[in-house]
C-alpha positions in Angstrom: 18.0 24.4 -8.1 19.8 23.0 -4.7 18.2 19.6 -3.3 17.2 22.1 -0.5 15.2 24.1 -2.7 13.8 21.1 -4.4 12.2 19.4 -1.4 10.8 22.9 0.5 6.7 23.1 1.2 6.6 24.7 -1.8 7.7 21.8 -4.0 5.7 19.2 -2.2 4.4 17.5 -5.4 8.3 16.0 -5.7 7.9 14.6 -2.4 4.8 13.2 -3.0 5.8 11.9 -6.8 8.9 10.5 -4.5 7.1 8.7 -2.1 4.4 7.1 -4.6 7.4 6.0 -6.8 9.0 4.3 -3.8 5.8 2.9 -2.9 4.9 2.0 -6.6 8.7 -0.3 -6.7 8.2 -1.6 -3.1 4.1 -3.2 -4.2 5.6 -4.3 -7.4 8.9 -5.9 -6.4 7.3 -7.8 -3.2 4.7 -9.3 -5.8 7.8 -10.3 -8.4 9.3 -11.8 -5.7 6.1 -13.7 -3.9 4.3 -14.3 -7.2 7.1 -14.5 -10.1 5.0 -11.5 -12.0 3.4 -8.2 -11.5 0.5 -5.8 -12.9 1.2 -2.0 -13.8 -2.5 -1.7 -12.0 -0.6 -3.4 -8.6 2.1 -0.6 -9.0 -0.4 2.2 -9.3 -1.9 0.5 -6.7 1.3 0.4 -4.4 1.8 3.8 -4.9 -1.4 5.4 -3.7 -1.8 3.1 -0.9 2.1 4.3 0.2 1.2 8.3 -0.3 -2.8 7.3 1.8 -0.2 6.2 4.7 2.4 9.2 4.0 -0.5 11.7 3.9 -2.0 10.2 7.2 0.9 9.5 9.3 0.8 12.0 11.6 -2.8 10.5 12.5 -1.3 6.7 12.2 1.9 7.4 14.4 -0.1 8.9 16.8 -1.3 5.7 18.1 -0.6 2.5 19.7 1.6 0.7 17.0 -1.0 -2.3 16.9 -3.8 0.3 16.1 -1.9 2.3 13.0 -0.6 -1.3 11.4 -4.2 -2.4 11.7 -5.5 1.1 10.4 -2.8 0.8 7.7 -3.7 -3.1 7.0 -7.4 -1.8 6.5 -6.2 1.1 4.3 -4.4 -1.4 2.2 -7.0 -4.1 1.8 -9.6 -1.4 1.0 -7.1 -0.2 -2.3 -6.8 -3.7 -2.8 -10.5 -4.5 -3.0 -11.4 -1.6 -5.1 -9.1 -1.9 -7.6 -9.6 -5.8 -7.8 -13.6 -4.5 -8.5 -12.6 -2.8 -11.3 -9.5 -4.5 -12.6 -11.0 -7.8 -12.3 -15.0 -7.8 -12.4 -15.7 -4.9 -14.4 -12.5 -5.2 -16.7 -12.0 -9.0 -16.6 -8.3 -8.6 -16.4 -8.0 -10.9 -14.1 -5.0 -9.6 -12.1 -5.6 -12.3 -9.1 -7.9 -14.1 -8.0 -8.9 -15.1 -4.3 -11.7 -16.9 -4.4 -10.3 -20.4 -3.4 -9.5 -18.3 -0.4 -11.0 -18.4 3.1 -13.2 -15.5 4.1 -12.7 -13.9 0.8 -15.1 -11.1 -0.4 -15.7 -11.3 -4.1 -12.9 -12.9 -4.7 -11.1 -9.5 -4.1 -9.5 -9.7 -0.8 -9.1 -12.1 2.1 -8.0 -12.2 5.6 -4.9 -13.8 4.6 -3.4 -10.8 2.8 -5.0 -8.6 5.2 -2.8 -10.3 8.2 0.0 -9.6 5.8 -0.2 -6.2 5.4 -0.8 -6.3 8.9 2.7 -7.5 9.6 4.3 -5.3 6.9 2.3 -2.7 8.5 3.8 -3.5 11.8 7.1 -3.9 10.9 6.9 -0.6 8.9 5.4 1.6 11.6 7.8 0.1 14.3 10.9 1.5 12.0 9.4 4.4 11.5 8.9 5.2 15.3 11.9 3.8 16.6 13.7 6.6 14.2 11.4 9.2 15.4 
């Protein structure tokens, strides 16, 4: 089978297993770097919030840029608050913990990280439609 071959409509499931991958090493490697450690839950995590903002990008980069990076921030910190629910209150893992944190909600999420995947978000989207 040619790369061609690989990556037509047909095979979408390798393009999708592609882009949750990339977003699965991104998530994880941003927290070893900002944190020192990770959680296979964060990489999970990373991944399906990447493939949400593959799957919706025609709807995203439709927009004005501040709208999709806020629309992707929101996207992001919703994951990120679900996941905490269950990793962290109803598992007790205790993968983070916010609660020292302004604004937070449960402990889960705060308007800090939310400004941040704001600016990734920004940053991202910008890329993206300057190659468009």
């Amino acid at each position: 089978m040619s790369i061609k071959e690989l990556f037509n409509e047909s095979n979408s499931i390798w393009i999708d297993f592609i882009v949750f991958s990339i977003g699965a090493a991104a998530y994880g490697l941003i927290e070893i770097l900002f944190r020192g450690h990770t959680h296979w839950t964060m990489v999970l995590t990373g991944g399906a919030c990447v493939l949400t903002l593959y799957y919706l990008s025609g709807w995203l980069l439709s927009m004005p840029l501040i709208l999709s990076a806020l629309a992707g921030a929101m996207i992001i910190t919703c994951y990120e608050f679900f996941v905490g629910v269950m990793v962290n209150l109803k598992f007790n893992w205790h993968v983070w913990d916010y609660s020292s944190q302004p604004g937070n909600v449960l402990g889960q999420i705060c308007p800090a990280f939310t400004a941040l995947w704001f600016i990734m978000c920004l940053v991202f989207f910008s890329v993206i439609k300057l190659l468009s």
